[in-house]
C-alpha positions in Angstrom: -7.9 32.3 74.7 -10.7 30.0 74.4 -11.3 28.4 70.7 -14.5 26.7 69.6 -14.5 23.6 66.9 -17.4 22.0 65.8 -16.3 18.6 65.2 -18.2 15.5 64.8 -20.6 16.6 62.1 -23.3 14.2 60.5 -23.1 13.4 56.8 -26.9 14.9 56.6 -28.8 17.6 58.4 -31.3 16.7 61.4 -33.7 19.2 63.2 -31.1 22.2 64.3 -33.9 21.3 67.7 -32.1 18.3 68.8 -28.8 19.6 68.3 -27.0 17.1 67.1 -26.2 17.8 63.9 -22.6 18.7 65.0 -20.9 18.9 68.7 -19.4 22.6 69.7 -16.0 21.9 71.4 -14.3 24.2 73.3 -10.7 24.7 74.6 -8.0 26.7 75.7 -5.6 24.5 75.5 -2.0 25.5 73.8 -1.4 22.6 72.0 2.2 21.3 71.1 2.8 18.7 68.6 4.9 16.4 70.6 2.5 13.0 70.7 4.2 11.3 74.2 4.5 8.1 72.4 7.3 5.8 73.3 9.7 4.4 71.0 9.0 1.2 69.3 10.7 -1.6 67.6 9.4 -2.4 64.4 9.1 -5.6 63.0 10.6 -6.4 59.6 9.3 -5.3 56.5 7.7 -2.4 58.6 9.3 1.2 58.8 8.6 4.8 60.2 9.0 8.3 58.5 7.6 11.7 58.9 5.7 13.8 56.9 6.6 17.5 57.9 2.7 19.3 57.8 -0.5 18.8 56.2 0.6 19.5 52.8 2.8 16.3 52.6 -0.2 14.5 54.2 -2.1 15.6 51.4 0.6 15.1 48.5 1.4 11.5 50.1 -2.7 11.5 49.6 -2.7 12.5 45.9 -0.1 9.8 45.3 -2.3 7.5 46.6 -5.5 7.5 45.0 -6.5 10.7 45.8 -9.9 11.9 48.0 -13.3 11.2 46.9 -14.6 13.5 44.1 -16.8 16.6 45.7 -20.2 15.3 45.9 -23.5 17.1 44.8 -25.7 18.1 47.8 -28.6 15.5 47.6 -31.6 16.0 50.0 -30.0 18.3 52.5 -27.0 16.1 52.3 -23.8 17.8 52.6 -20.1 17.4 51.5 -18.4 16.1 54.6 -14.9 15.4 53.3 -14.7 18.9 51.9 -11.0 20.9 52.8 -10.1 16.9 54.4 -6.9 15.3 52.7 -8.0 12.5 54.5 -11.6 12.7 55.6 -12.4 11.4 59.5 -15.0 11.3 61.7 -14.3 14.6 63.8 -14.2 16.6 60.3 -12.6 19.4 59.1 -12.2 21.6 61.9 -10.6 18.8 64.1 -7.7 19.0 61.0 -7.2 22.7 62.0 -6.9 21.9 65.6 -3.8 19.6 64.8 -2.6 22.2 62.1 -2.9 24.9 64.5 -0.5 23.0 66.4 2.0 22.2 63.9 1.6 18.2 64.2 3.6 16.2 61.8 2.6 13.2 60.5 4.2 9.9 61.4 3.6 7.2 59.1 4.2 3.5 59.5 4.1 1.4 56.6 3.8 -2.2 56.2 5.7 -3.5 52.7 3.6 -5.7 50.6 3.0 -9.5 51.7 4.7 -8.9 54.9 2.6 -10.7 58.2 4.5 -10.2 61.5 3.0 -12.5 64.0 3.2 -9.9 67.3 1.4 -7.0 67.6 3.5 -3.7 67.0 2.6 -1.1 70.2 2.7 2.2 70.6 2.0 3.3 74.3 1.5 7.4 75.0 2.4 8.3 78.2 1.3 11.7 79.4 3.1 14.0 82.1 1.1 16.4 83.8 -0.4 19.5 82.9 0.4 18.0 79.7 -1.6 19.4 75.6 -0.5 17.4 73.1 -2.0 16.7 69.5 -0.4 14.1 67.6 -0.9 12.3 64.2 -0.2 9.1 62.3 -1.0 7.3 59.0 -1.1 3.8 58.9 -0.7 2.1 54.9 -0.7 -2.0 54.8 0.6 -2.3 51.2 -1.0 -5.6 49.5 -1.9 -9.0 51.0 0.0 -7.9 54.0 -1.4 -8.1 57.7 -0.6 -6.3 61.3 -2.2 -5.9 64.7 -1.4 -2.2 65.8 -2.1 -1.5 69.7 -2.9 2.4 71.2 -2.4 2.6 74.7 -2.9 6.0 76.3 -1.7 7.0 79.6 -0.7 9.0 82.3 2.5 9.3 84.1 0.1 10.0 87.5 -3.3 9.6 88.4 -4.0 13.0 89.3 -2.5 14.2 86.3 -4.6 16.9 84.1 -4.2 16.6 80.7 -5.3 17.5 77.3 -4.5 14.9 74.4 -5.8 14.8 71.5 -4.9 11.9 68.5 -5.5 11.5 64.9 -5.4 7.8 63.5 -5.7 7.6 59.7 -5.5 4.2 58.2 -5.1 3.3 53.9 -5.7 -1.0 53.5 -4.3 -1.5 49.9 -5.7 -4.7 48.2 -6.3 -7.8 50.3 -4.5 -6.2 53.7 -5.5 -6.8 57.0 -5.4 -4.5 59.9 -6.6 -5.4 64.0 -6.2 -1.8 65.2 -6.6 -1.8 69.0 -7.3 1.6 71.1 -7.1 1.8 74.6 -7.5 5.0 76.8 -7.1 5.1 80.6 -6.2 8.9 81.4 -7.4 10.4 84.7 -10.9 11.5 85.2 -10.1 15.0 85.0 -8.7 14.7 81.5 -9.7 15.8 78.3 -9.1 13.3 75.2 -9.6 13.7 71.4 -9.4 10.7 69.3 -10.4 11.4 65.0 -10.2 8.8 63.2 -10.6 7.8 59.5 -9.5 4.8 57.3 -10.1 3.9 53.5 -10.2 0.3 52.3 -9.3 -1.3 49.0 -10.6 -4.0 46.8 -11.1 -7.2 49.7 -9.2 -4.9 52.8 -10.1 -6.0 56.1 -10.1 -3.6 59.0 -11.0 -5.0 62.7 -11.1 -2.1 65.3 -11.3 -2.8 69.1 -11.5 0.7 71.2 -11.7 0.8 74.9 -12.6 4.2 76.6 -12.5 4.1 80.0 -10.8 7.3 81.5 -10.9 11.3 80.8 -13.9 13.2 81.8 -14.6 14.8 78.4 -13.8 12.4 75.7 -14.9 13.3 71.6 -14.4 10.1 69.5 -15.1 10.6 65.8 -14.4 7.7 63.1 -14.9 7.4 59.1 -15.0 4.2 57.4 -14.8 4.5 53.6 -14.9 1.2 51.8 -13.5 2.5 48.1 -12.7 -1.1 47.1 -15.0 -3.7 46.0 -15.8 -6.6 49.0 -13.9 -4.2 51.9 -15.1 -5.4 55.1 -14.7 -3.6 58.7 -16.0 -4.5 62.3 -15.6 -2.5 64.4 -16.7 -2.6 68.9 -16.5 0.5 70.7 -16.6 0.1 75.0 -16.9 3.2 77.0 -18.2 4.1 80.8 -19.1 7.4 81.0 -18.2 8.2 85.0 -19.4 10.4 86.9 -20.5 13.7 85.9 -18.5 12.6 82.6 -19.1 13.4 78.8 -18.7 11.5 75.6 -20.0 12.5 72.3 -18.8 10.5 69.7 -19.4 10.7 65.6 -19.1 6.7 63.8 -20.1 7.1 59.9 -19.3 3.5 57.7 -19.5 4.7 54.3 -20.4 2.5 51.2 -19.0 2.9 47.5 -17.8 -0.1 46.5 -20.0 -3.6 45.7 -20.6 -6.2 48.1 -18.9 -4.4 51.1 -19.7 -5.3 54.3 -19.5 -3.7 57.5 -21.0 -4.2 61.7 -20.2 -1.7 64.4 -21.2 -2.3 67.5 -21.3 -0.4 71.0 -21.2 -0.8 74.6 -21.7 1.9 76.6 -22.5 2.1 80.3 -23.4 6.0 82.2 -23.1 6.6 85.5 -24.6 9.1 88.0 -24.8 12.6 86.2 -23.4 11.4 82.7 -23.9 12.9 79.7 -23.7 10.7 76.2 -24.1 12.3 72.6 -23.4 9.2 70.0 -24.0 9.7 66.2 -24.0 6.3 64.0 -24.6 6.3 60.3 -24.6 3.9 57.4 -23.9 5.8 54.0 -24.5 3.6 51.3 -23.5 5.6 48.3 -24.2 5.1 44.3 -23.2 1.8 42.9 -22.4 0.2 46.1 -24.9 -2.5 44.9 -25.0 -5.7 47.4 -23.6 -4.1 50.4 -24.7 -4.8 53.8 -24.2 -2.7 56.9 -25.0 -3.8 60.5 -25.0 -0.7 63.9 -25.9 -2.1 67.0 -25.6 0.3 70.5 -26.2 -1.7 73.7 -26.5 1.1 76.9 -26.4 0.4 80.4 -27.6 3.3 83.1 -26.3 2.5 86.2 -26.9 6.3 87.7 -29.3 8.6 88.3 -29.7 12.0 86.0 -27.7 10.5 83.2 -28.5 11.8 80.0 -28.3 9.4 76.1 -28.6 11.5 73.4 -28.2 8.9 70.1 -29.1 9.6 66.2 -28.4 6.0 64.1 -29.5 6.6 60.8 -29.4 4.8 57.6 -28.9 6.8 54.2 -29.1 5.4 51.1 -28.6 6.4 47.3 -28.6 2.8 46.2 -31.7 0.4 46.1 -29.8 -3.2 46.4 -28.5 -2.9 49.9 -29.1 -4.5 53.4 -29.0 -1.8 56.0 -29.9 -2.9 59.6 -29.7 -1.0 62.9 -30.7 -1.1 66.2 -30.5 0.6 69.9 -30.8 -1.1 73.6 -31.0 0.8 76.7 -31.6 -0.6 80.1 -31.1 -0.7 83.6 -30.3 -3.4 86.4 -33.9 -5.0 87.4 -35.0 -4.9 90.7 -36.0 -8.3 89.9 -32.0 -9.1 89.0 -31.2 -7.1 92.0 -33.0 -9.0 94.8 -31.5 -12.1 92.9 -27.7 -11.2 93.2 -28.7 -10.1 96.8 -30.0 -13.0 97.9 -26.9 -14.3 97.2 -24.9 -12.1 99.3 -23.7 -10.0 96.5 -24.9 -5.7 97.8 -26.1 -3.6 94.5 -22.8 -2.0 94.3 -21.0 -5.4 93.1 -23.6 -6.2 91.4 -23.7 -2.5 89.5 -19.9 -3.5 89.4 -20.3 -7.0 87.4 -22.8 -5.6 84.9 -19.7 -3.0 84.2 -17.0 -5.4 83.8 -19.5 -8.1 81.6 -20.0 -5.0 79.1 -16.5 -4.4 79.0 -15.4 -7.1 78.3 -17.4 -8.1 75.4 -14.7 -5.9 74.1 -11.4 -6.3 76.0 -11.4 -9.6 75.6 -10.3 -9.3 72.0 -7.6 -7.2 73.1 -4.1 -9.4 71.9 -2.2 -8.3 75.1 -3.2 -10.4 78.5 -1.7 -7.4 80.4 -4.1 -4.8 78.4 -6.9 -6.8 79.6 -6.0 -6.8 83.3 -5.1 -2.9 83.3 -8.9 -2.5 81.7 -10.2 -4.9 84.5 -8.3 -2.8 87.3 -9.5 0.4 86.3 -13.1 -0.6 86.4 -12.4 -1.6 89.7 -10.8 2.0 90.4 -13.8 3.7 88.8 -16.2 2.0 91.7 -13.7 2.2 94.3 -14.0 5.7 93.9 -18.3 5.9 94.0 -19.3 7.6 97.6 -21.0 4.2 98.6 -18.1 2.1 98.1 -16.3 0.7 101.5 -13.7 -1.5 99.6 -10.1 -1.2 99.0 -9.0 -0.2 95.8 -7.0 -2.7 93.1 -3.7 -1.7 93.0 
């Protein structure tokens, strides 16, 4: 039976005209709660548990600090972390898609001071036909640092799958995290990643996400800077393919002083694509001296595509820095002759705009064979364009 979610909501209501206020998913997937993920070794000082269900998320939660206090409704602004243990970008409802489907909760926790100089990874691989809905909770305790690596996958490359993930991270005092996503599942995959983290007093949270696969991919992601001089930066990379569809929900929230935050995007659609992107800078009360930085960089390299964006800036405190901006473009015909001139045809050309945007974010990938994989499946993706007469990377 087919179930609707309305994930990805905005921290404040737009026009109900451009419907974007919150994206309707649908699915009939049966989920099961195994997550595909491969064992790991740990480095020391680092360990794995699980919590059962969503109420020992939420008592692990209440130990913890607790959830923000339920806020007033100011200005048609709602409550978005209401019924959320942990609030995340995708919302509520994305929490009862991975209760319906009795995820647990793995949690990895880093002991105080600790600083293990290799990144820890955790590759999902996904067999065919495969619905899965996983979770896990990342807590740094104190001064201590990590670089945690996502890589999703599938066993073939024909393989239709439904996967859907939910990353929450908690940066006690001074801790440093580099959490690193990359997603290359086949075109005719679906993919849900929520996302939400909360920082401490002088936390420091450095996300690099890669999606290049799945046809239909919802990305949602909450920042909350609790602690006083929290910082994050965070690069998204995407390439909507053909006839493809990403609608994705980023809100950096604000409530401690000086915090500082800069997201930024690169996104390229190509014939046919469909993009939905919500970006928002919530500076609450008392987050005086904070600065916040959005930027979204598009590329449209096909015909029909559609880019649907909504970056705003809300703020409930006067001494703030809030800056945002949005760049859409195409190749020149100017730029086209140029590379043709040179005996390089509008299809490599289309194909080295791709891999430049790209890599403004894989190349701070830590893993030299991540990297490559990303540059291969570009190549694949224009391998597999009607006009293309080359041989595909292996």
């Amino acid at each position: 039976m087919e179930r609707e979610y309305k994930v990805n909501p905005l921290p404040v209501l737009t026009w109900n005209r451009l419907d974007l206020n919150v994206a309707k998913m649908k699915t009939d997937a049966a989920f099961s709660a195994e997550d595909f993920c491969r064992e790991v070794t740990l480095p020391e000082g680092m360990s794995v548990r699980t919590l059962p269900d969503a109420a020992a998320l939420e008592e692990w939660v209440a130990a913890h600090g607790g959830k923000p206090a339920q806020e007033e409704v100011i200005a048609c602004k709602y409550p978005m972390v209401a019924g959320q243990s942990f609030p995340t970008g995708m919302g509520e409802e994305a929490d009862r898609l991975f209760d319906e489907a009795d995820a647990p909760v793995k949690l990895y926790e880093l002991k105080e001071g600790c600083r293990p100089e290799a990144p820890v990874r955790l590759d999902y691989l996904y067999p065919d036909a495969a619905a899965s809905a996983g979770r896990i909770l990342i807590h740094l305790g104190k001064y201590s640092e990590l670089t945690l690596i996502q890589y999703f996958k599938a066993e073939k490359e024909a393989a239709n799958i439904v996967a859907g993930t939910s990353t929450c991270v908690y940066l006690e005092e001074g801790a440093k995290l580099h959490l690193v996503k990359l997603q290359m599942l086949p075109k005719q995959s679906v993919f849900l990643d929520d996302s939400g983290a909360r920082l401490e007093r002088d936390a420091q949270l450095e996300v690099t996400q890669l999606e290049l696969g799945a046809g239909t991919v919802y990305l949602g992601a909450l920042y909350d800077h609790w602690g006083d001089r929290s910082s994050l930066n965070s690069r998204l990379g995407y390439i909507c393919a053909k006839d493809g569809f990403i609608d994705h929900n980023h809100v950096d929230t604000y409530r401690g002083k000086k915090n500082e935050g800069v997201m930024r995007f690169h996104g390229v659609l190509l014939e046919n694509a469909h993009k939905v992107s919500r970006e928002t800078l919530d500076f609450r009360r008392g987050c005086t001296g904070s600065e916040g930085d959005e930027e979204e960089n598009m590329l449209v390299l096909g015909e029909d595509a559609i880019d649907r964006a909504n970056p705003m800036i809300l703020g409930e405190e006067e001494d703030m820095n809030g800056r945002h901006a949005v760049t859409i473009g195409k190749l020149s015909p100017d730029m086209l002759f140029y590379m043709q001139s040179r005996g390089i045809n509008a299809l490599t050309a289309q194909q080295l705009m791709v891999r430049a945007s790209v890599n403004r974010v894989s190349q701070h990938i830590p893993d030299r064979e991540l990297q490559e994989a990303a540059d291969r499946y570009v190549d694949r993706i224009f391998c597999e364009r009607e006009d293309c007469d080359a041989p595909c990377a292996d």
